[in-house]
C-alpha positions, 0 to 999 in steps of 0.5 A: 207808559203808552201802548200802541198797537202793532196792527199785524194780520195773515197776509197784511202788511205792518202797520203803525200809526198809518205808516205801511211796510217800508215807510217805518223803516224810513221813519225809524232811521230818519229819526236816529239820523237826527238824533245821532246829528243832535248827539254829534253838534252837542259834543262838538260845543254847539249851543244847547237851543241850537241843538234843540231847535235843529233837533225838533226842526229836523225830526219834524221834516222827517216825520212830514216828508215820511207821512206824505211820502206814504200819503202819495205813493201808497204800500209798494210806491217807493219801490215801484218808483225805484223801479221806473227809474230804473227802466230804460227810456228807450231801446235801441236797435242797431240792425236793419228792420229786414233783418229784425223782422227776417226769421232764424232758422233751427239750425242757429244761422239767419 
């Protein structure tokens, strides 16, 4: 049986095979996902080479799109896409300008 290295230091992040931090566990889900569909279409009757061919055709577009994905966006980019898109475009403010730019006072009243 193979062995392949867990590359792991102080302060580093995981990394298997090039894929870092949070792209293996998109890999390692996308992966049973195509097997538990492989598993689902054989029990419901489908063909054994129609299964297979969605099988292999399946984890091959998820280990592709997991590769560029960690390619493009790099250690924290999922998370910092997430993050963009989760900022709001624009801010609105419904107050006059002269009073935005007018001082508060201590005492709580404008």
């Amino acid at each position: 049986m193979a062995e392949y290295p867990v590359n792991k230091g102080i302060g580093r992040p995981v990394e298997f095979k090039g894929l870092k931090a949070q792209y293996l566990f998109v890999f390692a889900g996308g992966l049973l996902a195509v097997f538990i569909l492989f598993v689902i279409l054989y029990m419901a009757g489908v063909s054994q080479w129609v299964c297979i061919g969605t099988g292999v055709a399946s984890a091959s577009v998820v280990v592709w799109l997991t590769f560029r994905l960690n390619a493009m966006y790099g250690e924290h980019g999922l998370m910092k896409l997430g993050a963009a898109r989760m900022r709001p475009r624009y801010l609105l403010h419904r107050r006059r300008v002269c009073r935005m730019l007018r001082r508060k006072k201590k005492g709580g009243k404008a």
